[in-house]
C-alpha positions in Angstrom: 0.0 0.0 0.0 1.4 3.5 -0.8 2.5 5.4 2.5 1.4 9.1 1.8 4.7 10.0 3.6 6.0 10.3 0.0 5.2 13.5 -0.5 6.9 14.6 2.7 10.4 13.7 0.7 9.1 16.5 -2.1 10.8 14.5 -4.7 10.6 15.2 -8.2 6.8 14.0 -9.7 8.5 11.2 -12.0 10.1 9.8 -8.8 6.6 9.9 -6.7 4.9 8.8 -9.2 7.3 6.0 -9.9 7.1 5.0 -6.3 3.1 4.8 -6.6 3.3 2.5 -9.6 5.9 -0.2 -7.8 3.5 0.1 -4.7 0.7 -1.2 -7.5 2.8 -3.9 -8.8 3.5 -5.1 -5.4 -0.1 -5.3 -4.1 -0.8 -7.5 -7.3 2.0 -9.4 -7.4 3.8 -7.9 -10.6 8.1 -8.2 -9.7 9.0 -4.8 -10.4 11.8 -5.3 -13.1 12.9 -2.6 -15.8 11.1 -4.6 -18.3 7.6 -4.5 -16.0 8.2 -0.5 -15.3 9.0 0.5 -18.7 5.6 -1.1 -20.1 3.4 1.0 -17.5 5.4 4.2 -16.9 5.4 7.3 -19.0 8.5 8.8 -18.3 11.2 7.7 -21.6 14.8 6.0 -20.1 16.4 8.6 -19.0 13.5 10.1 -16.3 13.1 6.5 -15.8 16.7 5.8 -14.5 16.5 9.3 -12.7 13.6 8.4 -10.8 14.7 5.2 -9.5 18.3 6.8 -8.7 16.2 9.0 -6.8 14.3 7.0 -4.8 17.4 4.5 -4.2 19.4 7.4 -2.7 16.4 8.7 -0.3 16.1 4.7 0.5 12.5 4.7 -0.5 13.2 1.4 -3.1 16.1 -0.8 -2.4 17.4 -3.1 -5.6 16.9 -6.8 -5.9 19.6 -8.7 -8.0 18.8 -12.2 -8.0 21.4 -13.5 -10.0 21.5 -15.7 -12.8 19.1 -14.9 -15.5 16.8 -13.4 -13.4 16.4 -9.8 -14.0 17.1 -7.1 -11.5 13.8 -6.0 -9.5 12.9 -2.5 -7.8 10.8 -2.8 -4.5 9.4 -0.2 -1.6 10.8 0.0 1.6 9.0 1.4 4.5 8.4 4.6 5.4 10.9 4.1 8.2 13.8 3.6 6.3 13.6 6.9 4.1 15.5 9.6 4.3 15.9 13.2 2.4 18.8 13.2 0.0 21.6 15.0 0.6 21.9 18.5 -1.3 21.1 22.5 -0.5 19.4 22.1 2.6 19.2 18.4 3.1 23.0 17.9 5.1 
């Protein structure tokens, strides 16, 4: 379920909006991968990789790599783990 805390972090709109669709795929059991994302989000590559690098660094998604031939996933972490990135304002 999305945690409204989201828009505490005031990240950019591609990265909260990215972070609502992965909340989706979770509750219905989609595995986030690039190939999953890609198919469902508007953004092209580049806001794409810039959203997820965004929420990696504020520790709102953490990465899975299985291994193997299994493809890299993308998956929320609780509210409690998140943090503000660090930049002008944000030590």
């Amino acid at each position: 379920m999305m945690d409204t805390q989201i828009f505490k972090l005031k990240l950019s709109v591609n990265a909260t909006s990215l972070y609502i669709l992965l909340t989706e795929l979770a509750e219905f059991g989609v595995r986030p991968t690039m190939e999953e994302i890609s198919a469902r989000f508007a953004a092209d590559g580049e806001g794409t990789e810039a959203a997820i690098r965004d929420l990696l660094v504020c520790g709102v998604i953490y990465e899975n790599a299985p291994g193997g031939d299994a493809p890299v996933s993308f998956h929320p972490n609780p509210a409690s783990l998140w943090h503000t990135a660090p930049g002008p304002g944000n030590p």
